[in-house]
C-alpha positions in Angstrom: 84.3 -98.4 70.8 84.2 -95.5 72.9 81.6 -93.2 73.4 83.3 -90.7 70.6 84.3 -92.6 68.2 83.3 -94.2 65.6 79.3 -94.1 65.7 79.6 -91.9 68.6 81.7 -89.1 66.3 79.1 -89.2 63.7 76.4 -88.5 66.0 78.3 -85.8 67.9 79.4 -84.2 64.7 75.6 -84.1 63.2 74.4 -82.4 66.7 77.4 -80.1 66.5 76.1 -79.1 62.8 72.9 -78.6 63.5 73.8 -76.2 66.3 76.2 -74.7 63.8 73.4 -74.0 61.4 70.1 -73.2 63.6 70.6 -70.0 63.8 69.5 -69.9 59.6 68.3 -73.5 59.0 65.5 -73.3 61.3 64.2 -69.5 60.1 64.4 -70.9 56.2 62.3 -74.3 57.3 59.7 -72.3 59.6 59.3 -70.2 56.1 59.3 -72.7 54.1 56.2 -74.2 55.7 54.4 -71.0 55.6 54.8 -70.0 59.8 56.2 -66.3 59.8 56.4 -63.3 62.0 58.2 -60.8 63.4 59.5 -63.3 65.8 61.4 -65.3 63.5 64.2 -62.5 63.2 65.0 -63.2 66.7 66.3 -66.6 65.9 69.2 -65.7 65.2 70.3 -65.8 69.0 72.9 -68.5 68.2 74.6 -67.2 65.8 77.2 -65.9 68.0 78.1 -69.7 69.2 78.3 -70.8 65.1 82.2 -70.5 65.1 82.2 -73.3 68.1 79.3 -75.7 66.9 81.3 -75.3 63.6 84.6 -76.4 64.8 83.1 -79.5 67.1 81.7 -80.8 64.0 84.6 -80.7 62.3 86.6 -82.4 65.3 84.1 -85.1 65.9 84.2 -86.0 61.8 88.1 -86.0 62.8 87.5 -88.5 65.2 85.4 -90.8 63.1 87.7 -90.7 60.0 90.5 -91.2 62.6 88.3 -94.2 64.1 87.9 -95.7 60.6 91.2 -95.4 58.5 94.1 -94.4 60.4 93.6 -96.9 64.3 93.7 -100.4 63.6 91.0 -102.5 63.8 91.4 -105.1 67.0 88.5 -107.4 66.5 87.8 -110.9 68.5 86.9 -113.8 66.1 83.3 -114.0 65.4 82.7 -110.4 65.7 81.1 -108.2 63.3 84.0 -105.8 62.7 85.9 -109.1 61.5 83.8 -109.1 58.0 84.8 -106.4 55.6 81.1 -105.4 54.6 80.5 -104.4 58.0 83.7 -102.1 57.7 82.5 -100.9 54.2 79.5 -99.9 55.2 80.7 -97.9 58.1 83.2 -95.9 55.9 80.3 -95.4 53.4 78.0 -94.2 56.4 80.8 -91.8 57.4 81.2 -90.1 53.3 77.4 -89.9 53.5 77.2 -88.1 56.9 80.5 -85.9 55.9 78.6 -85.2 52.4 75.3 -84.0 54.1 76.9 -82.0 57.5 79.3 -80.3 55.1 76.1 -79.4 53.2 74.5 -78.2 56.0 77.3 -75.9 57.5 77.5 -74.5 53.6 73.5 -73.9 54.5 73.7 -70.2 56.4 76.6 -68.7 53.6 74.3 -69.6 50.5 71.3 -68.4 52.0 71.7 -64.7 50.9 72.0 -66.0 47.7 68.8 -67.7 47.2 66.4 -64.5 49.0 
């Protein structure tokens, strides 16, 4: 595997989303556990860069799904990728990662909502 594919897109893409989403995530979660100030309004700094950290996570979740389903899997004998749990649970791993980073980029546009 290369370095981004497969694992290597999944990690990528969560990084990507939690740049996406810092600029709102991180004011909610300081909040939540009760650290405030004036100085929490100026984390919005990257919210300008949201659009890109958006559309990286979205490429490297490309990647992945393009790792797992669409290239064919070339696998010496004896290796893991040769047993289909091993496969399974990599395509599961990917739906739950999707599931979550989609979750969190939804994060900053349902915020208004809940204040």
């Amino acid at each position: 595997m290369t370095p981004l594919t497969g694992k290597g897109s999944l990690i990528a893409g969560v990084l990507a989303a939690v740049g996406a989403s810092v600029c709102c995530v991180a004011p909610l979660v300081l909040l939540a556990l009760g650290i405030g100030g004036t100085w929490v309004g100026s984390l919005t700094a990257m919210a300008p860069y949201r659009p890109i950290f958006i559309g990286l996570t979205l490429l490297f979740l490309g990647l992945a799904f393009r790792e797992l389903y669409l290239v064919p899997q070339v696998c010496a004998p004896g290796a893991p990728c040769v047993d289909p749990g091993v496969v399974k649970r990599r395509r599961m791993t990917f739906w739950i990662v999707t599931v979550l980073l989609l979750g969190l980029l939804a994060v900053p546009s349902l915020a208004p909502l809940i204040s």
